[in-house]
C-alpha positions in Angstrom: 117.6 115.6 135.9 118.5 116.3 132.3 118.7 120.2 131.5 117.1 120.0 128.1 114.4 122.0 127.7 110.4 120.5 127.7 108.7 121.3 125.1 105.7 124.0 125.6 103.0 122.5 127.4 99.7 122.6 125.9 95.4 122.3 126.9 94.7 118.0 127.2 91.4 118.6 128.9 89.4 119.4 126.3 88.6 116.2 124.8 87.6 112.9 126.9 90.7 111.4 129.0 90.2 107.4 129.5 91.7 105.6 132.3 92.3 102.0 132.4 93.0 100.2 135.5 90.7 100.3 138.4 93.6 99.9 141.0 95.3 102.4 143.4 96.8 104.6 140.3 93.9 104.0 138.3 91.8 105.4 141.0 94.2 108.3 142.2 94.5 109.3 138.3 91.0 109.6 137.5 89.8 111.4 141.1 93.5 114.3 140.8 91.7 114.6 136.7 88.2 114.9 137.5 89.3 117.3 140.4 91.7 119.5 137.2 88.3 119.6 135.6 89.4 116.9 133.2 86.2 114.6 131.6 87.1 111.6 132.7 85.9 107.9 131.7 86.7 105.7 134.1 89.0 103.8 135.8 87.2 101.3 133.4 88.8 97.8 133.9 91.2 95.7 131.9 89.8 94.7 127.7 88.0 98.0 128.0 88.5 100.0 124.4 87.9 103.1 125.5 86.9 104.1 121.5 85.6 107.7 122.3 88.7 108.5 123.8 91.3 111.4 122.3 93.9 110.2 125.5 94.0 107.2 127.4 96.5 106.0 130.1 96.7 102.6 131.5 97.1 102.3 135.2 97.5 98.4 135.2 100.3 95.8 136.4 103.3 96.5 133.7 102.9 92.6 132.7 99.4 94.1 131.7 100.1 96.8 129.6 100.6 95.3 126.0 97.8 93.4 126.4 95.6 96.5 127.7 97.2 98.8 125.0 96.1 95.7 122.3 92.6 96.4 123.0 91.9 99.7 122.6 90.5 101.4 119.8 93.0 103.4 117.3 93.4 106.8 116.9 93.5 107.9 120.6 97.2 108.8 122.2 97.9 106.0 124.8 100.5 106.3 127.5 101.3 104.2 131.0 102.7 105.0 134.5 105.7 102.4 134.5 108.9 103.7 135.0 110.5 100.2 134.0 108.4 99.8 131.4 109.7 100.9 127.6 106.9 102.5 125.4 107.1 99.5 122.8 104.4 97.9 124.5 102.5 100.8 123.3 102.4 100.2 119.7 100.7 100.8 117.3 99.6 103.6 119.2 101.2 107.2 119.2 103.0 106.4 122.7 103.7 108.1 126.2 104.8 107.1 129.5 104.5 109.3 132.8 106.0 108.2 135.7 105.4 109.8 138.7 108.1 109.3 141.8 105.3 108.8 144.5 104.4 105.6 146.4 100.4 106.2 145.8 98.4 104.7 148.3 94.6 105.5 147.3 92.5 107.9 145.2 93.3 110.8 148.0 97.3 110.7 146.7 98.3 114.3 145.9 100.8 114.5 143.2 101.4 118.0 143.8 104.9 119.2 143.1 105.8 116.0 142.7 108.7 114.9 140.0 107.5 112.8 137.0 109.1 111.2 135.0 108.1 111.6 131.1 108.6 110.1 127.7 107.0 110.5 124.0 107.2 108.5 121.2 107.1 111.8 118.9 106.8 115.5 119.9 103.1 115.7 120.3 103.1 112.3 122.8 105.6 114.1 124.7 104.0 117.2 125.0 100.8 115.3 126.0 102.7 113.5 128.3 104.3 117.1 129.9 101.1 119.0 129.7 99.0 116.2 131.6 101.8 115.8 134.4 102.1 119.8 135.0 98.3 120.0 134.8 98.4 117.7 138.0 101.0 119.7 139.6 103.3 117.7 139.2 107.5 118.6 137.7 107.9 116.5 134.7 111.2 115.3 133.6 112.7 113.2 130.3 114.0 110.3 130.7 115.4 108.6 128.1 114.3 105.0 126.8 118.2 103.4 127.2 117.9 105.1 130.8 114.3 103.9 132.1 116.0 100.5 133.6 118.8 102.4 135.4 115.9 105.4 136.4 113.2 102.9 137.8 116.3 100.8 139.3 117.5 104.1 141.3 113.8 105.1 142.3 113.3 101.1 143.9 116.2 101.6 145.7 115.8 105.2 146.9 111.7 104.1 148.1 111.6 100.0 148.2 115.3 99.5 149.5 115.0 102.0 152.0 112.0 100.5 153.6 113.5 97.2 153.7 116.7 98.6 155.5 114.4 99.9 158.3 112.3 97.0 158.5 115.6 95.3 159.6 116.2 98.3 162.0 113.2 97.9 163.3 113.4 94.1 163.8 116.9 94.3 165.6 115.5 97.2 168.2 112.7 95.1 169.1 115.0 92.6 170.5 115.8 95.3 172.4 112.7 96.5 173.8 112.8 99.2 171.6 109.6 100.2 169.6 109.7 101.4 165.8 108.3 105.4 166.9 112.2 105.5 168.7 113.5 105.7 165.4 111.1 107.8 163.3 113.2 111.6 164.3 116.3 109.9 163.2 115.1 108.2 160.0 113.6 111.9 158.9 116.7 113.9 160.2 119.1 111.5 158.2 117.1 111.6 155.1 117.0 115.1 155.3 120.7 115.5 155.7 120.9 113.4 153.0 118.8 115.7 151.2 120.6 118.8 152.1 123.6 118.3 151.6 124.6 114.6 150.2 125.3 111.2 151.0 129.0 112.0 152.2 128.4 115.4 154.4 124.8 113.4 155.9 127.1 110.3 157.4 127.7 110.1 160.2 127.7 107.2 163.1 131.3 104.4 164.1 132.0 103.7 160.2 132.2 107.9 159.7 134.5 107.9 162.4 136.3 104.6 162.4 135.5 102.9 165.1 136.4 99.4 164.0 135.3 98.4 167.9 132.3 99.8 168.3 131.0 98.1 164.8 132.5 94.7 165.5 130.3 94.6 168.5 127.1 95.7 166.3 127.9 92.6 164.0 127.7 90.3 167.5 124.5 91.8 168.1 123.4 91.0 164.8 125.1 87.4 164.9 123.8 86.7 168.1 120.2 87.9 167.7 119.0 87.9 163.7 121.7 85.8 162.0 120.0 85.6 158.9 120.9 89.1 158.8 124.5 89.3 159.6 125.0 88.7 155.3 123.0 92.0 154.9 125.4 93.8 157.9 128.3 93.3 155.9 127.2 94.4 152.8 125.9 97.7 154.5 129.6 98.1 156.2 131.3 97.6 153.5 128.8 100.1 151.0 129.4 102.4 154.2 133.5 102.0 154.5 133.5 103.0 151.2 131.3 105.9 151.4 133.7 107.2 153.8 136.7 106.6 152.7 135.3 109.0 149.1 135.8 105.4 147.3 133.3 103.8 144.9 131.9 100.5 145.8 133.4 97.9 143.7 131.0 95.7 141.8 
């Protein structure tokens, strides 16, 4: 996270917040404001203009938001929840983004101490953009707008990735006999290894300790039993080789 300093955060509940976007964001946005003591109108849906507004924030689809942020009325600050997305969209409005890194499920989501993501147009859209994501608990952070592809492309691979990779775990131990819950303590121990102390001290397992055997007979399994899989094996092994030797993956 960058060490620059936010600026101060200041009060963005005493005029009327609008949210657009009546979907799982839109939903969880509006019921964590309402429960700050925020007024609230909304989650109106998509074309709405939202003209009594002094903030609104558009919880729709990223393919959505220029034509969402076309509708509205002027004069209100108008910011989104993409983290891919730039703030150009935005215009003309005074633009801000916040992007917080939770998979949000339904209106219950907390986004207590939760990081966010955060960027402004000028210094009062980012301050609006800081002061609404610490009023919901959450930690803001700035990213920058030449960053946001590389942020949002490390944030997929940390959340989406990840679930993919044990969807294929899962799918290999079932042809074992082996149910999903057999893996659940080692999927949280690992991640918080990984947590604690980094990718390199958290590995462990035959590539850590060079046991060429031991994986050659994995890749078998993998052959044998999910062969569409064995191309995603050998990427893994080699991403893992090289963690362990210290070396960067080459491209």
């Amino acid at each position: 996270m960058p060490d620059r300093p936010l600026a101060p955060a200041r009060r963005v509940l005493d005029g009327s917040i609008a949210v657009v976007g009546a979907g799982r964001v839109g939903g969880a946005i509006t019921a964590a404001l309402q429960a700050a003591g925020a007024e609230v109108q909304g989650p109106l849906g998509r074309g709405a203009t939202a003209r009594d507004a002094s903030i609104v924030l558009l919880a729709v689809p990223d393919a959505e938001i220029r034509a969402a942020a076309a509708a509205l009325a002027p004069g209100p600050l108008v910011g989104h929840f993409s983290g891919a997305t730039p703030l150009d969209p935005l215009a003309p409005h005074e633009a801000f983004s916040i992007h917080p890194l939770l998979a949000i499920t339904g209106p219950q989501a907390s986004f207590s101490n939760v990081p966010a993501a955060i960027a402004g147009a000028t210094p009062r859209a980012l301050a609006t953009a800081e002061a609404l994501a610490t009023t919901l608990g959450m930690h803001p952070f700035r990213v920058d707008e030449a960053d946001r592809a590389a942020y949002h492309a490390a944030a997929s691979i940390a959340s989406n990735f990840l679930v993919t990779l044990e969807a294929f775990a899962e799918e290999l131990a079932a042809t074992a006999g082996v149910d999903r819950d057999a893996l659940v303590p080692l999927v949280r121990a690992t991640v918080q290894n990984w947590s604690d102390h980094g990718p390199a001290h958290a590995l462990t397992g035959p590539i850590a300790r060079g046991d060429d055997d031991t994986v050659a007979r994995q890749r078998a399994a993998v052959a044998e039993r999910l062969p569409e899989r064995v191309a995603l094996f050998d990427a893994l092994t080699d991403a893992t080789r090289a963690l362990a030797g210290g070396r960067e993956v080459a491209s």
